[in-house]
C-alpha positions as CSV (number, residue, x, y, z in Angstrom):
1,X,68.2,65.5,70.5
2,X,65.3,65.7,72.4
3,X,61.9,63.7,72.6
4,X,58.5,63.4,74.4
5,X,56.1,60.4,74.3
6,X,52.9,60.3,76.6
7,X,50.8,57.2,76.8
8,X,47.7,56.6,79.1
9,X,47.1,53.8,81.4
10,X,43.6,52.6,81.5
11,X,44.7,50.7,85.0
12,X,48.2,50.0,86.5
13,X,49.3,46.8,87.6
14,X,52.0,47.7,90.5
15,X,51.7,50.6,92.6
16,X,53.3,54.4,91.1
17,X,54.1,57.3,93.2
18,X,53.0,60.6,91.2
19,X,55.9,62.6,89.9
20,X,53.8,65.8,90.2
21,X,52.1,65.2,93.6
22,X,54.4,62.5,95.6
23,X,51.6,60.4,96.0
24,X,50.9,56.9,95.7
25,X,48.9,56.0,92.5
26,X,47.4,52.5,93.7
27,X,47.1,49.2,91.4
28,X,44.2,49.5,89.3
29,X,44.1,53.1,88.8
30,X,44.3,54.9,85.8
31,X,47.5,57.3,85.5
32,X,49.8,58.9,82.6
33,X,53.3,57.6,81.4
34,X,55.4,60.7,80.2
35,X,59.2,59.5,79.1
36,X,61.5,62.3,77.4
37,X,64.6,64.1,77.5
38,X,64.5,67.7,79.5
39,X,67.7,69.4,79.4
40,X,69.6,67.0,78.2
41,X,68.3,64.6,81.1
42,X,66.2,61.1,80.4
43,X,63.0,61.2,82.5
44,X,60.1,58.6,82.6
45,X,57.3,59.2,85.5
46,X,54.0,58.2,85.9
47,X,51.4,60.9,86.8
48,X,47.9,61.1,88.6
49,X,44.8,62.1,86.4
50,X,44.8,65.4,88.6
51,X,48.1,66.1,87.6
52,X,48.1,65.3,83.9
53,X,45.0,67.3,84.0
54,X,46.7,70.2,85.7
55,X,49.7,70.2,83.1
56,X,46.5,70.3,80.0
57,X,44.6,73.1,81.4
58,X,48.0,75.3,82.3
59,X,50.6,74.3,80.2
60,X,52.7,77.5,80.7
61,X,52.7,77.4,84.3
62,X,56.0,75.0,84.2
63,X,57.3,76.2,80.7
64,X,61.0,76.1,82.4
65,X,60.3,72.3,83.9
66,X,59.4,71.1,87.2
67,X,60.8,68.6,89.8
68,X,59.1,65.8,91.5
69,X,56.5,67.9,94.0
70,X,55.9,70.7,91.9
71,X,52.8,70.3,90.6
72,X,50.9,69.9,94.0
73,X,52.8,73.4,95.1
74,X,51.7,74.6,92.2
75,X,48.0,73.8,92.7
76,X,48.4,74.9,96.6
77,X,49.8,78.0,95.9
78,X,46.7,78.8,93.4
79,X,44.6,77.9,96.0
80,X,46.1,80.2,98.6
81,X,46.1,83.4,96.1
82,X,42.5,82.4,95.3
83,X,41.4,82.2,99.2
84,X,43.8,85.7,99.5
85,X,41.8,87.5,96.3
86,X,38.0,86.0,98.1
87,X,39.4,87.2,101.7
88,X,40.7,90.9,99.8
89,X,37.1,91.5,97.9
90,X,35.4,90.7,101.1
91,X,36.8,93.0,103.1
92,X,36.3,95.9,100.4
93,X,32.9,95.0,100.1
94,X,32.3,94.8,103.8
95,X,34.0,98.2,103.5
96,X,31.6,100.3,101.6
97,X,28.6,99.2,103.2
């Protein structure tokens, strides 16, 4: 049997550390509750807006599951292929000038 529930907090009362980025979500701030069952496995984390966020606009990126950290080598790792792509199509163009 396996379940799912999110729930957002409009502002936390004790300090959370971000499943998906490993930092520290700070009293007051608003963050995202996930509990379920993954592989057979009870998990219940809170989440940072950026990461809930992340997990909305690419929901396939982690269709196998992620592990605390993930989600903020995730986002690096898009940033590095996008600077890698910029870096590629600037040297073409600088190529056929």
């Amino acid at each position: 049997m396996s379940f799912s529930r999110h729930q957002k907090i409009k502002k936390t009362r004790v300090d959370h550390i971000c499943f998906g980025c490993m930092r520290k979500i700070p009293i007051g701030s608003a963050a995202h509750y996930h509990v379920g069952v993954f592989e057979g496995d009870f998990c219940a984390d809170y989440f940072c807006n950026s990461c809930w966020n992340f997990l909305e606009v690419y929901p396939d990126y982690f269709e196998d599951g992620f592990y605390f950290g993930d989600i903020i080598e995730a986002k690096n790792e898009m940033e590095r292929n996008k600077e890698i792509k910029n870096y590629i199509q600037g040297e073409e163009q600088w190529l056929y000038c």
